[in-house]
C-alpha positions in Angstrom: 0.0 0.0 0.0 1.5 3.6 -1.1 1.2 5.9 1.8 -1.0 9.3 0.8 1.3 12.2 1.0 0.4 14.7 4.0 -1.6 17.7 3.4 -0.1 21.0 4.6 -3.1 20.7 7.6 -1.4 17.5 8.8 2.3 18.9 8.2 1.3 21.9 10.4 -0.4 19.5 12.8 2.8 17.7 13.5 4.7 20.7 14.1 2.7 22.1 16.8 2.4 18.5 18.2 5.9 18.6 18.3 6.5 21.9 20.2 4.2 20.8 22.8 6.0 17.6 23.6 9.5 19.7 23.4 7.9 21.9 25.8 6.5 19.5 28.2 10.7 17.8 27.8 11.7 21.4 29.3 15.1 21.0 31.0 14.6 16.5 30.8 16.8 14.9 28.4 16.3 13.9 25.1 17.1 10.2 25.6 15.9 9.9 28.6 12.2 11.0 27.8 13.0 8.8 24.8 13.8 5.9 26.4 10.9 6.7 29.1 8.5 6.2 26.0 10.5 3.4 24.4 11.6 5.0 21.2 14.8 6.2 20.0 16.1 9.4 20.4 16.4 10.2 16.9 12.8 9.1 16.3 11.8 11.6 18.9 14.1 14.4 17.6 12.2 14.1 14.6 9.1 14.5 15.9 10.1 17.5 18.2 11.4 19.3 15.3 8.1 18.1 13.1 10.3 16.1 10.4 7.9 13.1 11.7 5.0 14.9 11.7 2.8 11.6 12.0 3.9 9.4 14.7 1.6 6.4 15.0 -0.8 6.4 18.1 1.5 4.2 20.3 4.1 6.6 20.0 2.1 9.4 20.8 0.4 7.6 23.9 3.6 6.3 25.5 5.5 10.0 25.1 2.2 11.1 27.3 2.6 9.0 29.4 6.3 9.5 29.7 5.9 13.2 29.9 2.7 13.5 31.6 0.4 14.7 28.7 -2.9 13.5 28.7 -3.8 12.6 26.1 -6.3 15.0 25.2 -4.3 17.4 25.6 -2.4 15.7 22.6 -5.0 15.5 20.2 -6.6 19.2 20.8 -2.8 20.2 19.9 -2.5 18.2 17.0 -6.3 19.8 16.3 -5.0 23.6 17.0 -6.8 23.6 20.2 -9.8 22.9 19.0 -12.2 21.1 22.1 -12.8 17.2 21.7 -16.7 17.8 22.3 -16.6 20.2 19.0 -14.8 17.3 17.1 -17.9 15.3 17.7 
């Protein structure tokens, strides 16, 4: 299966996901919040710096966890802040 490429929308999306999770790092280093979430630290520097800007969902979930993002707070990012009950 070819993969579709990303829309701008979803390129943005992964940027701002990106500088939330880099935020929520603050002064915690790279591969330790990395290893925390059981990736690698290069798969997380991508994402931080948006060159992944589609993690899959386990990705996402175990850097909340490791981080302590809910993770609603992760998908209204990802959304632009837009509430979960205005999604529905």
């Amino acid at each position: 299966m070819v993969r579709q490429p990303l829309t701008p929308e979803q390129i943005e999306a992964g940027r701002r996901l990106g500088a939330l999770l880099r935020r929520a790092r603050a002064g915690r280093e790279l591969g330790d919040v990395a290893r925390a979430a059981g990736i690698s630290p290069e798969t997380l520097r991508k994402i931080e710096t948006g060159r992944l800007p589609s993690p899959g969902f386990g990705t996402i979930i175990c850097l909340g966890e490791a981080l302590a993002l809910p993770v609603e707070e992760l998908a209204a990012t990802w959304r632009g802040g837009v509430p979960l009950e205005a999604v529905s």
